[in-house]
N, C-alpha and C positions, 0 to 999 in steps of 0.2 A: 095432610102429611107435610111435613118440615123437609126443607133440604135433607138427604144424609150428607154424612160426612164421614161417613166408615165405608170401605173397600167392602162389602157383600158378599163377595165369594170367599175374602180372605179372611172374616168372621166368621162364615161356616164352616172352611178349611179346618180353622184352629180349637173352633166346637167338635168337631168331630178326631179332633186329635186327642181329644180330652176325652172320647170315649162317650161323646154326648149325640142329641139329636138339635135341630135348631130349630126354635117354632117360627111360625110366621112373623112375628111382630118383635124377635129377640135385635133384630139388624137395626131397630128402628131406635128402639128403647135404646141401644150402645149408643147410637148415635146420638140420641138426648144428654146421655149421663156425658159423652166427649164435648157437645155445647156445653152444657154447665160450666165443665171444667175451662174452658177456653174464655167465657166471660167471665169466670173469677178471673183465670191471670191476666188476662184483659185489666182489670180492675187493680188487680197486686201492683203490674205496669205503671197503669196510671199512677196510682198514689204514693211511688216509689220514684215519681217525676219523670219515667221514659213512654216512651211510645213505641219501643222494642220489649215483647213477649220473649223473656228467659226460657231456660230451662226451671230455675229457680222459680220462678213466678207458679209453677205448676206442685 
């Protein structure tokens, strides 16, 4: 299992605000798809010549 990087309880909070249930492996998964996103603009940064991550970059 990978670092998380998503708040846990504040993903289920907002699962069950939606009227849902959370499975086991949902905290996990967000957490992947939030990597993803953070080495793209990681990436957008780079080739845009900074080493400050925008809001833009996302």
């Amino acid at each position: 299992m990978a670092e998380v990087l998503v708040v846990g309880s504040k993903v289920k909070e907002a699962i069950k605000k939606g009227g849902c249930n959370t499975a086991g492996d949902a905290v996990e998964a967000l957490s992947e798809v939030v990597a993803w996103h953070i080495k793209k603009a990681c990436e957008r940064a780079k080739a845009n010549g900074r080493k400050t991550v925008r809001a833009v970059d996302f």
